[in-house]
C-alpha positions as CSV (number, residue, x, y, z in Angstrom):
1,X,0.0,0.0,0.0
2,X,2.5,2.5,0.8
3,X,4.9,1.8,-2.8
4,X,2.2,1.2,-5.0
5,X,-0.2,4.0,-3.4
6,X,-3.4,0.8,-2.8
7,X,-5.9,2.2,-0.8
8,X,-8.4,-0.5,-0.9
9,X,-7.2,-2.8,2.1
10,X,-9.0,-5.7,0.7
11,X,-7.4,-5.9,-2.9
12,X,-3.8,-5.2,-1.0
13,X,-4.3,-7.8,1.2
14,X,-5.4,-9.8,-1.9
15,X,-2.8,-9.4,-3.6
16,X,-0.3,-9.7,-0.7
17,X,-1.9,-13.0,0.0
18,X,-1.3,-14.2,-3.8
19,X,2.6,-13.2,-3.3
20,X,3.3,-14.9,-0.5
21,X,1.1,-18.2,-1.9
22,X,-1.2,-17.4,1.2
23,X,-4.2,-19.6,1.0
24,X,-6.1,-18.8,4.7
25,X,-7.7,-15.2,4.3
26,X,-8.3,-15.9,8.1
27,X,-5.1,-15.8,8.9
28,X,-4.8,-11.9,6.9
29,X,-4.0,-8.9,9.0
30,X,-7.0,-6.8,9.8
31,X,-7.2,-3.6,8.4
32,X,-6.6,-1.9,11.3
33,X,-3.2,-3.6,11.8
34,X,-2.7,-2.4,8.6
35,X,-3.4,0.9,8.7
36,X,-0.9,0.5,11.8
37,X,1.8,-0.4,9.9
38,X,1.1,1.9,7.2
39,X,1.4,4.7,9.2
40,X,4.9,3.5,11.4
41,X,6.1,2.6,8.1
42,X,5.5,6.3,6.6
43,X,7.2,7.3,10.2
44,X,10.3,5.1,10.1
45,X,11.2,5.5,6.3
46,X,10.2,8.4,5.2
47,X,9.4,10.7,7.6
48,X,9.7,14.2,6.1
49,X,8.1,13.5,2.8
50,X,5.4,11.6,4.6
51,X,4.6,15.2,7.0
52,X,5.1,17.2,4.0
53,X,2.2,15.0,2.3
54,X,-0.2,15.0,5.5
55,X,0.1,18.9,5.2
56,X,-0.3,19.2,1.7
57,X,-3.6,17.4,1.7
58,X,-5.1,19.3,5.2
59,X,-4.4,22.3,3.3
60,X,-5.8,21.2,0.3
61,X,-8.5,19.4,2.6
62,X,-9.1,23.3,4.4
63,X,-9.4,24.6,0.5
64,X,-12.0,21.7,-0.7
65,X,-14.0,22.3,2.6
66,X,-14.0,26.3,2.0
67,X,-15.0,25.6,-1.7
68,X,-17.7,23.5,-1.1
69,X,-18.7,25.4,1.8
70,X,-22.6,25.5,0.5
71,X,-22.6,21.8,0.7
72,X,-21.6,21.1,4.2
73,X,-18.3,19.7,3.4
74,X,-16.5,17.4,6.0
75,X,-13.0,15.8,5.0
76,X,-12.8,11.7,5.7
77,X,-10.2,9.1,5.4
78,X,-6.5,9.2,5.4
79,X,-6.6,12.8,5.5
80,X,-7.4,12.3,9.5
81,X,-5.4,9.2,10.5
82,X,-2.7,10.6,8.4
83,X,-2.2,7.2,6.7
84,X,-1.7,8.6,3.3
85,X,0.4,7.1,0.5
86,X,1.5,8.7,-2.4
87,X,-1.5,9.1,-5.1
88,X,-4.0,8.4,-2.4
89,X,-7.0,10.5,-2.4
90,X,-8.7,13.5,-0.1
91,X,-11.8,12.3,0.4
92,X,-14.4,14.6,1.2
93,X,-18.5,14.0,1.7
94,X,-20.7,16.8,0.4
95,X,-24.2,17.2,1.2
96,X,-26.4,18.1,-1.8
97,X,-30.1,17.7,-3.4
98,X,-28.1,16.5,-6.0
99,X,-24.9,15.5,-7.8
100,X,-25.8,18.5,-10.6
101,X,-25.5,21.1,-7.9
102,X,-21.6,20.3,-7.1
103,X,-20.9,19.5,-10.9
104,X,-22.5,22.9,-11.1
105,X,-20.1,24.4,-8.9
106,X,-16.9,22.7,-10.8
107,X,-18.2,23.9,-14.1
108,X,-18.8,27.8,-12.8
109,X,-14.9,27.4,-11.7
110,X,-13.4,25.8,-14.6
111,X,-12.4,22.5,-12.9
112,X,-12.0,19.6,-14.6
113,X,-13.8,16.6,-13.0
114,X,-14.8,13.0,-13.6
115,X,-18.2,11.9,-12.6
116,X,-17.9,8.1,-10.8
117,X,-19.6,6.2,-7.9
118,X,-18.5,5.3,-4.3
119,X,-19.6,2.4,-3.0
120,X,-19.6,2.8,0.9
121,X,-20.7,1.0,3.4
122,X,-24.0,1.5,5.8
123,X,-24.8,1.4,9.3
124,X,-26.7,-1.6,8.5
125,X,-23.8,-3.6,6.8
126,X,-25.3,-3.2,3.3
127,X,-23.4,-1.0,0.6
128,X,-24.4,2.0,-0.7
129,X,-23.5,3.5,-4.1
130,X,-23.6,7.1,-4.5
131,X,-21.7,9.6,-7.0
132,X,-18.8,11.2,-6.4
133,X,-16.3,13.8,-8.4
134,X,-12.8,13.3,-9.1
135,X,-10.5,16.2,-9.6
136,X,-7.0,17.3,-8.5
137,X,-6.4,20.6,-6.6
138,X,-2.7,21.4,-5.9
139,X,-1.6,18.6,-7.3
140,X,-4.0,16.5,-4.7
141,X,-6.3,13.9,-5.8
142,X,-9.4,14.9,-4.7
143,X,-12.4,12.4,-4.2
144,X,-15.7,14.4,-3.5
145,X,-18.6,11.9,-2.4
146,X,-21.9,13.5,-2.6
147,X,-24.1,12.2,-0.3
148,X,-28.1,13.3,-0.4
149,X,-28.8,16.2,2.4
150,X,-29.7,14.2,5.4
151,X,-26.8,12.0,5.0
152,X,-25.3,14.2,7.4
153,X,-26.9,12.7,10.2
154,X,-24.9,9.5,9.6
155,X,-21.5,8.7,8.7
156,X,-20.9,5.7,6.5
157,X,-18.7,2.9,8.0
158,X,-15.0,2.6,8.1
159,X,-13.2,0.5,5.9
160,X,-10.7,0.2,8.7
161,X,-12.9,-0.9,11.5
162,X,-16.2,-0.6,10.6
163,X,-17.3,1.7,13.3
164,X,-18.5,5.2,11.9
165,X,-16.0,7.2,9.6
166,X,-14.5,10.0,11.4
167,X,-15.8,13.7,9.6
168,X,-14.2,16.6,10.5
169,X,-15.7,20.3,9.3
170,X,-13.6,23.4,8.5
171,X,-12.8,23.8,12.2
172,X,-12.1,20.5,13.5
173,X,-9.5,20.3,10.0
174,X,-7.7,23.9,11.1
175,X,-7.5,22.6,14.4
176,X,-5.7,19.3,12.8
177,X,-3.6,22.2,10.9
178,X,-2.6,24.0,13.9
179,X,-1.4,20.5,15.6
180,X,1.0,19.6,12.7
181,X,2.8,22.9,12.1
């Protein structure tokens, strides 16, 4: 995950697994673990490029959530743990009517974007597919989930432990700022 920039845990461990002629997916590290070792791996080798990245994407996280300020933006993912690999991307959930009024709001500024669909994971244990924009800002890629208006109330789960993703608004994402400087 952290050479090849995989984000998905499942296809890494899935393709771990096949290199190493692993046949038990029991007996597969836990995605937490992972992220773990993800993280003291980005410490112990390569430390300075690692904080540069977590910077640049909270910056680039604080310009997103300013952006898309009329959509009640909240960053996800690495960009809080801090478990980012090179090429990962921002993730952040907007709040909209629907996907026209943030394509809308890329158009009016000239951004570049590709329409796709996120398939995230419910409360209930079912999945969920919903659209989402990619784009790059600052050289960021930027993932831009769009979920409809009262999915605010409830985060999706975590890929990493299942419990309810971590959001974090404008301030809680300065206040993450402020704490890395």
């Amino acid at each position: 995950m952290a050479e090849q920039g995989i984000d998905d845990y499942f296809l890494a461990k899935r393709k771990a697994a096949d290199r190493l002629g692993v046949g038990d997916k029991a007996s597969l590290p836990r995605n937490a673990e992972i992220e773990a070792a993800l993280v003291e791996n980005q410490r112990l080798f390569d430390a300075h490029v690692h904080a540069d990245r977590v910077r640049d994407y909270r910056h680039a996280a604080r310009d997103a959530l300013q952006f898309f300020s009329a959509f009640s933006p909240r960053a996800a993912g690495a960009v809080l743990s801090g478990a980012i690999a090179a090429g990962s991307d921002l993730e952040i959930h907007l709040f909209a009517d629907t996907v026209e009024h943030v394509t809308m709001r890329l158009v009016e500024n000239n951004i570049p974007y590709r329409l796709v669909d996120r398939r995230v994971r419910t409360a209930g244990n079912g999945h969920v597919r919903y659209p989402a924009c990619r784009f790059v800002a600052k050289d960021v890629p930027v993932l831009a989930i769009v979920f409809p208006l009262d999915g605010i109330r409830e985060a999706p789960r975590s890929p990493i432990d299942g419990k309810s993703m971590r959001r974090a608004d404008l301030h809680e994402l300065e206040s993450l700022l402020t704490d890395t400087r």
